[in-house]
KOLFI-936507 format. One record per residue (C-alpha): residue number from 0; chain; x, y, z; residue in three letters. Coordinates in nm, 4 decimals, m for minus. Each point is the difference from the previous one (the first is absolute). Example, Ala and Ser with C-alpha at 12.3 -4.5 7.8 and 13.67 -1.06 7.14 Angstrom:
2
[0, "A", [1.2300, m0.4500, 0.7800], "ALA"] [1, "A", [0.1370, 0.3440, m0.0660], "SER"] 
This chain:
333
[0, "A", [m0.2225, m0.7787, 0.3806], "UNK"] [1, "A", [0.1670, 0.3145, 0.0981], "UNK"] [2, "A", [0.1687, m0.0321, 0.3115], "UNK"] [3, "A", [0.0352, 0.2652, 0.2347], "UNK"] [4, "A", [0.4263, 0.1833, 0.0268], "UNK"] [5, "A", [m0.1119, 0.2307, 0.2088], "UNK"] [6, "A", [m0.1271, 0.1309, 0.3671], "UNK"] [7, "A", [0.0493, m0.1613, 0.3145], "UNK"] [8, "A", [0.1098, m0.3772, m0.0072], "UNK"] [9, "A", [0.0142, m0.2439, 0.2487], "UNK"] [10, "A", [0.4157, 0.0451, 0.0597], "UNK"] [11, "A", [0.1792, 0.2839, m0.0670], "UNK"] [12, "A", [0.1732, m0.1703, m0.3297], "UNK"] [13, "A", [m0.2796, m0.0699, m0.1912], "UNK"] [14, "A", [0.1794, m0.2830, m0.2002], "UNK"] [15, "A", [m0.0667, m0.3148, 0.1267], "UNK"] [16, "A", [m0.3949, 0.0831, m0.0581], "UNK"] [17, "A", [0.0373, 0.1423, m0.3465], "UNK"] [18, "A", [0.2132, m0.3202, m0.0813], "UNK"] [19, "A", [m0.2693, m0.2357, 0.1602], "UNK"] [20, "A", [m0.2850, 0.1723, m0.1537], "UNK"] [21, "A", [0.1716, 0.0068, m0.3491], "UNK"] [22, "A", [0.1203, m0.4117, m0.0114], "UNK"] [23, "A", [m0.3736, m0.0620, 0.1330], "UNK"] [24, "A", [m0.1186, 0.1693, m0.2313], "UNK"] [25, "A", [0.2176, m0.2004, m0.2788], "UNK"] [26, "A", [m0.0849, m0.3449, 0.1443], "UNK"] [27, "A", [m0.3849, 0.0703, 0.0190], "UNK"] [28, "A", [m0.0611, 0.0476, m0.3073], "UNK"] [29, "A", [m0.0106, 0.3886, m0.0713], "UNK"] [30, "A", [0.0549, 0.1091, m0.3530], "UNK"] [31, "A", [0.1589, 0.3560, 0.1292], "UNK"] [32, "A", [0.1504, 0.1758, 0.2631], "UNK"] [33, "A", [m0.0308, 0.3608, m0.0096], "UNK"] [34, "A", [0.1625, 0.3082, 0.2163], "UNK"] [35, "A", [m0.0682, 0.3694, m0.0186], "UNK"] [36, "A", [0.3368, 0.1966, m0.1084], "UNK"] [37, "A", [m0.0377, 0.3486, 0.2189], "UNK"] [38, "A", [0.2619, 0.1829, 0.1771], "UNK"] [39, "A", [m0.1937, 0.1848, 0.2132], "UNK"] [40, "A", [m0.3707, m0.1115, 0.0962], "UNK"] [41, "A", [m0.2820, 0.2716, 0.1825], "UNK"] [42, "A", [0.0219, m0.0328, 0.3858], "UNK"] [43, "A", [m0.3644, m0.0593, 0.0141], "UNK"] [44, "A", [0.0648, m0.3387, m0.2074], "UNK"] [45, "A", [0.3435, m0.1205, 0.2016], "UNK"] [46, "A", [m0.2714, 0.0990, 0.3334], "UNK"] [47, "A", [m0.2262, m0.2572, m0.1921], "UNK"] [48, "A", [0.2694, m0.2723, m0.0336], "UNK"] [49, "A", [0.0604, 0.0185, 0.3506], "UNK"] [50, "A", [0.3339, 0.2444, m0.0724], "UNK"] [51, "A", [0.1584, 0.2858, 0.1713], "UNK"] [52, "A", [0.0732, 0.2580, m0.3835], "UNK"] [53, "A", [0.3605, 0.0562, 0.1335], "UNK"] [54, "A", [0.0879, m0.3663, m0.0029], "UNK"] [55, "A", [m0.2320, m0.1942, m0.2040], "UNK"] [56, "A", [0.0063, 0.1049, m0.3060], "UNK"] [57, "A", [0.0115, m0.2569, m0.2790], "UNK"] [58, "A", [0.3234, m0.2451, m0.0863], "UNK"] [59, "A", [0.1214, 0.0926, m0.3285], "UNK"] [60, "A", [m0.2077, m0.1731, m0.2609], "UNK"] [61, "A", [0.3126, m0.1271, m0.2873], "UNK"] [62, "A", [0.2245, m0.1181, 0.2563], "UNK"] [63, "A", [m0.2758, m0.1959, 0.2147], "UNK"] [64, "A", [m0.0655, m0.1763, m0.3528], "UNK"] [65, "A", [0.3066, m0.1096, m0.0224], "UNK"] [66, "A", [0.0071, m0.1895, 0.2778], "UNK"] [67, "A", [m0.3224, m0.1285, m0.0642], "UNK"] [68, "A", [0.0919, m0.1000, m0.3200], "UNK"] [69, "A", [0.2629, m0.2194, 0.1938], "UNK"] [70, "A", [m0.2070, m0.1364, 0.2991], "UNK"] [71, "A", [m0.2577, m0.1117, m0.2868], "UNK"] [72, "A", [m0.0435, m0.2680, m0.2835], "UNK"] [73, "A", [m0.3116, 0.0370, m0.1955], "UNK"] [74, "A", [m0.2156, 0.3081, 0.0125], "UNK"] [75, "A", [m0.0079, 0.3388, m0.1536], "UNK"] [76, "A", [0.1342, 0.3297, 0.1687], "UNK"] [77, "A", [m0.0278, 0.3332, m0.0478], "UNK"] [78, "A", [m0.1370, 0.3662, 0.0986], "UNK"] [79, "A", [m0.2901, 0.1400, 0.0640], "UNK"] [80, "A", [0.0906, 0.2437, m0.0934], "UNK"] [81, "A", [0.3209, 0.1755, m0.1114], "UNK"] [82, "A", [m0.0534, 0.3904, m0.0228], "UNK"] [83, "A", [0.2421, 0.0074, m0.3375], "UNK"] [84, "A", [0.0694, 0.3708, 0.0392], "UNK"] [85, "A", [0.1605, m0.0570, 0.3438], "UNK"] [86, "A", [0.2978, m0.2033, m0.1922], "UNK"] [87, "A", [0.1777, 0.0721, m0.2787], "UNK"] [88, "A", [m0.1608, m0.2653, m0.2711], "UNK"] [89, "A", [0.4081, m0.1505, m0.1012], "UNK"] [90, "A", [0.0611, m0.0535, 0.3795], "UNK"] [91, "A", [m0.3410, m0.1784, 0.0554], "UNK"] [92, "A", [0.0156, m0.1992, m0.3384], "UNK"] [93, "A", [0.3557, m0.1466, 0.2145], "UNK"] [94, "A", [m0.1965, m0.0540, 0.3238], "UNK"] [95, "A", [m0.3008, m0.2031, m0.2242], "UNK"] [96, "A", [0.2663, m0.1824, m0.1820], "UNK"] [97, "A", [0.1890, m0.1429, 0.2921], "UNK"] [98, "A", [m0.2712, m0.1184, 0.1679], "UNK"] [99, "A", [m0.1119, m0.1296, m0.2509], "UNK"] [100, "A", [0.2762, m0.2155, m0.0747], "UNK"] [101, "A", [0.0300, m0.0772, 0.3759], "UNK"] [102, "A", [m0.3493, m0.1469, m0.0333], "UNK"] [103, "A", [0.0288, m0.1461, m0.3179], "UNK"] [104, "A", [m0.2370, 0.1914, m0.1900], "UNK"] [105, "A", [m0.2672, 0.0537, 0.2511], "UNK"] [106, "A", [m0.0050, 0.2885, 0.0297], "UNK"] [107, "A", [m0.3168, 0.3149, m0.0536], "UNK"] [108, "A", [0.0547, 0.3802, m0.0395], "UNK"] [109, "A", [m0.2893, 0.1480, 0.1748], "UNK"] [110, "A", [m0.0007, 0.3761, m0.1527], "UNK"] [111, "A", [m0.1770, 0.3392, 0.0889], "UNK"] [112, "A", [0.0530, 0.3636, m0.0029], "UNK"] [113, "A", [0.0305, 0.0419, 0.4181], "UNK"] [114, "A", [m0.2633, 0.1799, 0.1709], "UNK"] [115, "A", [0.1892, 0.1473, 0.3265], "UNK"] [116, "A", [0.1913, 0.2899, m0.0551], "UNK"] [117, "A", [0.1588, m0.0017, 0.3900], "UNK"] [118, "A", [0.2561, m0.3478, m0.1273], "UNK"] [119, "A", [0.0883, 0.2091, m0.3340], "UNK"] [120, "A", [0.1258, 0.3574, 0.1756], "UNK"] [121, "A", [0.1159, m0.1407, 0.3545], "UNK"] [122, "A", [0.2512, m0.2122, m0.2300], "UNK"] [123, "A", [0.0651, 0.3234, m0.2554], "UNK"] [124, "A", [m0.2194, m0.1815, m0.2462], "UNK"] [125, "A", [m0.2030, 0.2831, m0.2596], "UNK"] [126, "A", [m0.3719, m0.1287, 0.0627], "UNK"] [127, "A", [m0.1481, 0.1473, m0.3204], "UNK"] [128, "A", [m0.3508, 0.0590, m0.1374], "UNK"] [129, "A", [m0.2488, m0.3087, m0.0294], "UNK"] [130, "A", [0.0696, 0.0272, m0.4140], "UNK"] [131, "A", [0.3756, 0.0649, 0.0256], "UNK"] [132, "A", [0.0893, m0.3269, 0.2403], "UNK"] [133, "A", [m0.2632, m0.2220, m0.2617], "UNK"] [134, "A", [0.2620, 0.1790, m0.2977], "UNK"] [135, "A", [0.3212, m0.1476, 0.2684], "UNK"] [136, "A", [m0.1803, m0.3449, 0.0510], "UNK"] [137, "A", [m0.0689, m0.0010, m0.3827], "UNK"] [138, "A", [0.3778, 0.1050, m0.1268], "UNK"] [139, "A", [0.1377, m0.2012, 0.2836], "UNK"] [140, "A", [m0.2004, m0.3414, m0.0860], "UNK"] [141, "A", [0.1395, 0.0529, m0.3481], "UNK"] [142, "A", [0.3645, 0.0104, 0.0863], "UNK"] [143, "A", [m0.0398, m0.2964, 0.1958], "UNK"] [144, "A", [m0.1516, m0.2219, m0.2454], "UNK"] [145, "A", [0.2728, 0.1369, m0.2251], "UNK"] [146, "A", [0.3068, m0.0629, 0.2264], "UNK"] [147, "A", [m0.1435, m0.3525, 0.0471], "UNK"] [148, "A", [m0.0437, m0.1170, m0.3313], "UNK"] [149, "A", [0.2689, 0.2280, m0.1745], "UNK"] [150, "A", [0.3977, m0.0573, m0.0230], "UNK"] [151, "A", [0.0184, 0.3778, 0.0519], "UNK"] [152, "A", [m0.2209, 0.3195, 0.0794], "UNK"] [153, "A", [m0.0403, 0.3376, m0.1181], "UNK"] [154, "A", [m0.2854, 0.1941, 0.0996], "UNK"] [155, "A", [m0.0867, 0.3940, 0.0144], "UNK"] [156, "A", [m0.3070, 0.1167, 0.1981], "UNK"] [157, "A", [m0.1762, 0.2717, 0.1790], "UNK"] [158, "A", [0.1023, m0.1531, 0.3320], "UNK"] [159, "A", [0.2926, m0.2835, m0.0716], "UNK"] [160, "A", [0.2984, m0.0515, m0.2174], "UNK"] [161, "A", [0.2441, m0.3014, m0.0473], "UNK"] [162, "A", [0.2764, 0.0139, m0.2400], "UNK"] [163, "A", [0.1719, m0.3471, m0.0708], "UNK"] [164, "A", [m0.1868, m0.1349, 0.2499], "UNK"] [165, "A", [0.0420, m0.3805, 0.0542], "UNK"] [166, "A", [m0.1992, m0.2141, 0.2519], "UNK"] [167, "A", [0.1768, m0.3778, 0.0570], "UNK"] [168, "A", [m0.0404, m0.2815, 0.0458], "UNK"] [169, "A", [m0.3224, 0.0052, m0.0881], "UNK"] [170, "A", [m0.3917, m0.1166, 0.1579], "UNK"] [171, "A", [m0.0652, m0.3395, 0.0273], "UNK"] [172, "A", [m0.3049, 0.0304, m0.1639], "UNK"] [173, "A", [m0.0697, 0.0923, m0.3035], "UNK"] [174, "A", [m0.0809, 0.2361, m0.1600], "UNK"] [175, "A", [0.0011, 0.1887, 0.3478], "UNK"] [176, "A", [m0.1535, m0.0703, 0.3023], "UNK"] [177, "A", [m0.4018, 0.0356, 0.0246], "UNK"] [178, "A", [m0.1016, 0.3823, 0.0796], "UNK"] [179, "A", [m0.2928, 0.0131, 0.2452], "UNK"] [180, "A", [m0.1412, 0.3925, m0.0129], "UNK"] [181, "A", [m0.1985, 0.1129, 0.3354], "UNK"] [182, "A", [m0.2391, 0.2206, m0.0395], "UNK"] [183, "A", [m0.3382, 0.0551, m0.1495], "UNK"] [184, "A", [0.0432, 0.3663, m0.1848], "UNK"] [185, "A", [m0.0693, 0.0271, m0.3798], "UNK"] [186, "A", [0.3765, 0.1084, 0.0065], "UNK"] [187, "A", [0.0710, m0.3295, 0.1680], "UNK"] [188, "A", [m0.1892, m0.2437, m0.2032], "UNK"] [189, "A", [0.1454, 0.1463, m0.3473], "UNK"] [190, "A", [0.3316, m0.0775, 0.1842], "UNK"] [191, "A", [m0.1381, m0.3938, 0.0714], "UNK"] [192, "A", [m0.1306, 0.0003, m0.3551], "UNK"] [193, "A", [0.3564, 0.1427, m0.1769], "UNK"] [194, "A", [0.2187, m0.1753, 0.2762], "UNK"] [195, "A", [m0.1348, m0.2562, 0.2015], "UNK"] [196, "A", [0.0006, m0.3352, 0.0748], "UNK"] [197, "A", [m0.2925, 0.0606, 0.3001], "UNK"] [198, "A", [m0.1872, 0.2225, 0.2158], "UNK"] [199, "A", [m0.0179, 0.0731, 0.3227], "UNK"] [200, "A", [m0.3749, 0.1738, 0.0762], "UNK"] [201, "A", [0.0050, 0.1939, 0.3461], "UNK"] [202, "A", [m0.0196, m0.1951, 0.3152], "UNK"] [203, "A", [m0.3153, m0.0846, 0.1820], "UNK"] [204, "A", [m0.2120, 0.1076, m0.3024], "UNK"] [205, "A", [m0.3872, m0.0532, m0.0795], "UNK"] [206, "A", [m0.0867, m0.2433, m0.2875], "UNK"] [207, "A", [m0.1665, 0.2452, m0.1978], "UNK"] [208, "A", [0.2609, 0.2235, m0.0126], "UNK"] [209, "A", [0.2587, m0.2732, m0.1268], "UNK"] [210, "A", [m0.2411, m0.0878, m0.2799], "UNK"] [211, "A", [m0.0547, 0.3599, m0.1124], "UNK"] [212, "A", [0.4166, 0.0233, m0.0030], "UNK"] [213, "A", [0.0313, m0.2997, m0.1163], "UNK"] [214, "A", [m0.2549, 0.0745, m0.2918], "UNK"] [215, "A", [0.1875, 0.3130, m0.0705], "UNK"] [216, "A", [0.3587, m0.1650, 0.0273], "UNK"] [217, "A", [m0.1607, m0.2252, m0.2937], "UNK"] [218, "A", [m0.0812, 0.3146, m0.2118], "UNK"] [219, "A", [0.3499, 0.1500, 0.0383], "UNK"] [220, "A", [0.1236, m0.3512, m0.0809], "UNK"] [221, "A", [m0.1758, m0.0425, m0.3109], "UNK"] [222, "A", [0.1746, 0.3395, m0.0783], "UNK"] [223, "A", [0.3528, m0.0936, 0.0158], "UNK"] [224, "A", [m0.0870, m0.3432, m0.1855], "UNK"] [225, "A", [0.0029, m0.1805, 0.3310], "UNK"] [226, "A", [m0.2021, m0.2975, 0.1093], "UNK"] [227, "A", [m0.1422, 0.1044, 0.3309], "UNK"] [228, "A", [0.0187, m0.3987, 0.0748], "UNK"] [229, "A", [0.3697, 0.0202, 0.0248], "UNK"] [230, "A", [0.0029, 0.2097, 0.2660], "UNK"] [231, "A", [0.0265, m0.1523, 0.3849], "UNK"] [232, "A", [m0.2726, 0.1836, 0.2020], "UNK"] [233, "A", [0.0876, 0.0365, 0.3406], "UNK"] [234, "A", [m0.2424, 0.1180, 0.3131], "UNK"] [235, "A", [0.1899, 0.0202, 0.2951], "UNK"] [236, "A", [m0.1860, m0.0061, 0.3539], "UNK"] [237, "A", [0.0482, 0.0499, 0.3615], "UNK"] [238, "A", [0.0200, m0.3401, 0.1732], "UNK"] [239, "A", [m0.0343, m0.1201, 0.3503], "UNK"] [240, "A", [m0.0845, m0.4015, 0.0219], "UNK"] [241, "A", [m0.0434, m0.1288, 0.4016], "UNK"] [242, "A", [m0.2177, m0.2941, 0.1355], "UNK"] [243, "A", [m0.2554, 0.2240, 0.1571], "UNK"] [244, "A", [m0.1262, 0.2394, m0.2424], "UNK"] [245, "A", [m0.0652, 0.2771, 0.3106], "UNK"] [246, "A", [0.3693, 0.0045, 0.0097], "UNK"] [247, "A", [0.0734, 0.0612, m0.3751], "UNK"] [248, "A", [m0.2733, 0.2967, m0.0177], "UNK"] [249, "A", [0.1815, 0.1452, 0.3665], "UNK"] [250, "A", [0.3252, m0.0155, m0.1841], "UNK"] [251, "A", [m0.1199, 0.1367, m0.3025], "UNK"] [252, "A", [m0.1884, 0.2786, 0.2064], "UNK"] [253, "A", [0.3020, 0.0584, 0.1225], "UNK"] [254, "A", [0.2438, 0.0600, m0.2340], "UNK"] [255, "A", [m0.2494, 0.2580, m0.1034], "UNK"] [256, "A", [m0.0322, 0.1756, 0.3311], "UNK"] [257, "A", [0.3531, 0.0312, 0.1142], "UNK"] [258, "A", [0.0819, 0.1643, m0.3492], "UNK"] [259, "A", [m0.3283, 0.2166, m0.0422], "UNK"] [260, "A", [0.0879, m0.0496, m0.3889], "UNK"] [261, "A", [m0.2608, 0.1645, m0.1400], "UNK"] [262, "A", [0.1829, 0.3048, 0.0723], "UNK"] [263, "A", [0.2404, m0.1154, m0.2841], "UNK"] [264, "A", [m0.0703, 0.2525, m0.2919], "UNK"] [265, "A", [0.3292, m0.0750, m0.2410], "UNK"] [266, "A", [m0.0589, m0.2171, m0.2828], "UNK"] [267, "A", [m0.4082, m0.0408, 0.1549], "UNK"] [268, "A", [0.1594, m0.2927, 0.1824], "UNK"] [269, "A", [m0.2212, 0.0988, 0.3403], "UNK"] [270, "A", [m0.3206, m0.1726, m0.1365], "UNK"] [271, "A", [0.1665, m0.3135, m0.1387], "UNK"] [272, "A", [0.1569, m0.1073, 0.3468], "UNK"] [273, "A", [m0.3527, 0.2024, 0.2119], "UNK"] [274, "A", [m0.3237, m0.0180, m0.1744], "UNK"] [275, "A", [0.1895, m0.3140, m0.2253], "UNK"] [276, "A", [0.1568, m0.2122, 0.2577], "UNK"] [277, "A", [m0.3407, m0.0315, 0.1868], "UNK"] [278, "A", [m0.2153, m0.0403, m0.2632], "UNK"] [279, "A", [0.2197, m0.2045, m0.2679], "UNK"] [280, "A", [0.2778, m0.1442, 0.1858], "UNK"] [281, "A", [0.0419, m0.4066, 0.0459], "UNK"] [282, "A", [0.0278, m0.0877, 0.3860], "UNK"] [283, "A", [m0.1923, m0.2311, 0.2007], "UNK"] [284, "A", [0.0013, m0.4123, 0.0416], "UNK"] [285, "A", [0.1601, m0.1839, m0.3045], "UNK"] [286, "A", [m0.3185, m0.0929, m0.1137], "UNK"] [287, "A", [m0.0870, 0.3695, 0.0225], "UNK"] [288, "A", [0.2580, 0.0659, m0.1986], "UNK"] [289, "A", [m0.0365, m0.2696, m0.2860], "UNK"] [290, "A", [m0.3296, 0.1231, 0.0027], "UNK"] [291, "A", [0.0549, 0.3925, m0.0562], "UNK"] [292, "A", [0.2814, m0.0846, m0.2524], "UNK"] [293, "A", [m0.2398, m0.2057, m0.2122], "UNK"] [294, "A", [m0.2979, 0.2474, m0.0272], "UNK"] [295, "A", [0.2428, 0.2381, m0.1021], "UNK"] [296, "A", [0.1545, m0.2420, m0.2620], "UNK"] [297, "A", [m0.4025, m0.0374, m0.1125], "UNK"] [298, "A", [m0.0568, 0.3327, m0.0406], "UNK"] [299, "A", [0.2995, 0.0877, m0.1471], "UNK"] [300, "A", [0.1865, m0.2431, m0.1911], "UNK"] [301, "A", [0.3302, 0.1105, 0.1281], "UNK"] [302, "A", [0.2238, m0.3641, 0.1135], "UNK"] [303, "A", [0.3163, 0.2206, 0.2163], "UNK"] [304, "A", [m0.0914, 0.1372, 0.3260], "UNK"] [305, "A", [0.3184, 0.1336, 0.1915], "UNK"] [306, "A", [m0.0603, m0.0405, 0.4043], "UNK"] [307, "A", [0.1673, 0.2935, 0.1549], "UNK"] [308, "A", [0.1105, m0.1638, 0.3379], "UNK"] [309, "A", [0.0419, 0.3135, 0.2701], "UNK"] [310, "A", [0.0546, 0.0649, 0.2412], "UNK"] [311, "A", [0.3016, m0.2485, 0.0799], "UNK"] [312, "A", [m0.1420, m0.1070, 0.3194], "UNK"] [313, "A", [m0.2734, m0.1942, m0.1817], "UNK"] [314, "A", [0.2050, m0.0602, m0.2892], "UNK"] [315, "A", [0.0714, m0.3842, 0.1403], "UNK"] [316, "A", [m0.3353, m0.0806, 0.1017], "UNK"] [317, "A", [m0.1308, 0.1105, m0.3253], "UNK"] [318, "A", [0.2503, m0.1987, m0.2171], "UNK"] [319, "A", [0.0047, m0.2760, 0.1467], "UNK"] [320, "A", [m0.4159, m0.0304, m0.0552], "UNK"] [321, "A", [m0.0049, 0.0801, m0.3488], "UNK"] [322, "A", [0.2803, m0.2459, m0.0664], "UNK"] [323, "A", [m0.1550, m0.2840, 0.2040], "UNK"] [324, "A", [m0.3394, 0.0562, m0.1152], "UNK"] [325, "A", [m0.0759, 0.2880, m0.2701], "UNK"] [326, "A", [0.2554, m0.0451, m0.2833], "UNK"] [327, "A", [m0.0616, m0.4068, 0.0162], "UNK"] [328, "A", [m0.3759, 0.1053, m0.0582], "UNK"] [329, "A", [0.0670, 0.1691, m0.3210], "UNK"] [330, "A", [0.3018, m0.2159, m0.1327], "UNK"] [331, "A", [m0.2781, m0.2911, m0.0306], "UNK"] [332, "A", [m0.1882, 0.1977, m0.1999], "UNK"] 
């Protein structure tokens, strides 16, 4: 699941919830717990969450894992997803590698480009050209691997250079931890096919469209001398679980309203979480929900569906469900 770090929360600390959600999460069975890594998130989606934009803006995403890498025992962790051009690649391949040790090696590296310029400049941050930031992600994905696998690093390219560059102690897992690439771009699947460990399709998608990407991530594969089959495909979806189904689609209408996200042109986010959340998102009774996930699954084939739990207000509600009823469903499978 990918649970919610920002907009308005129940208390003003919104710690206790994040660490309830997250051991919940790990004792229900879960296999990962995702959180967005954004400095700076639109006011229309903070509005959505439930947020006022000058005070809800998202917890940062490296040090929130490594506290749930301590508040947790067995499942996975990660991003989704890190803009790698908003970091310099040596001092995020440090962040990765001490949570990852922190969590004894369970930890993912959800990676993308970035898509809004505002968190780049309001911190000083260049936000290049579409091509130039896939060239950073590229360069900087390549450093990393290399500073955790190598005793030292040198490296010269168009955007970043190391000299004697050494990165220790080292991941817990080996060779690296697993790269998950968001996206669906040709640019971005020849990046899952050269790099990655999985992919992360946009959220609340149509299943056609992740079959035609999926179809053409297997062509790009077959390219780089990949097996597509090693590759986790993820489809991540809006989720709202309640008792009374009216109350899930309200709350689901809602989130929609308050943020009028449509409106959202950077990155062509505005239809996945307008047009997307209505039409593709997974809300309603458990049963609804076990329902919607399996036709999906059908028509499909993909097995990892990430339930992006927002706003925080329903956060509980909605955990608590799929844990008690949803997750059991498919772990008996």
């Amino acid at each position: 699941m990918c649970l919610v770090v920002h907009g308005g929360f129940p208390t003003e600390n919104p710690y206790d919830l994040i660490r309830e959600l997250a051991q919940l999460a790990d004792r229900s069975g879960f296999y990962s717990l995702l959180i967005e890594d954004h400095f700076d998130l639109p006011d229309k989606e903070i509005r959505a969450c439930e947020g006022d934009p000058m005070i809800h803006q998202s917890v940062e995403a490296w040090t929130t894992l490594s506290s749930i890498a301590t508040w947790t025992q067995r499942i996975m962790m990660g991003t989704e997803v890190t803009p790698i051009p908003l970091r310099h690649p040596a001092i995020l391949a440090k962040n990765v590698t001490a949570v990852d040790i922190l969590s004894k090696g369970r930890l993912i590296l959800g990676a993308g480009v970035g898509w809004n310029r505002s968190e780049f400049e309001s911190f000083g941050i260049p936000f290049l050209k579409y091509e130039n930031r896939f060239e950073q992600m590229d360069e900087a994905i390549e450093i990393m691997k290399r500073l955790w696998t190598e005793p030292v690093v040198n490296y010269a390219g168009k955007h970043y250079k190391l000299k004697d560059a050494r990165l220790a102690p080292k991941p817990v897992q080996k060779p690296h931890p697993p790269i998950w690439f968001g996206g669906f771009s040709d640019r971005l699947l020849e990046a899952v096919a050269k790099h990655g460990n999985g992919w992360i399709h946009g959220t609340n998608v149509s299943p056609e469209k992740i079959k035609s990407d999926y179809d053409r991530l297997r062509q790009i594969s077959q390219k780089h001398g990949r097996n597509v089959d090693e590759i986790e495909v993820v489809a991540p979806f809006m989720c709202h679980v309640a008792r009374d189904k009216e109350q899930a689609r309200k709350s689901i209408e809602r989130y929609v309203e308050r943020g009028q996200l449509g409106d959202i042109k950077a990155g062509g986010l505005g239809k996945h979480f307008d047009e997307g959340t209505r039409l593709y998102s997974i809300w309603g009774t458990p049963r609804d929900c076990i329902e919607k996930i399996e036709r999906y699954a059908a028509a499909t084939g993909v097995r990892h569906f990430v339930l992006d739990i927002r706003p925080a207000t329903i956060a509980l509600e909605t955990v608590q469900l799929l844990s008690d009823e949803v997750v059991p469903h498919f772990q008996s499978k």
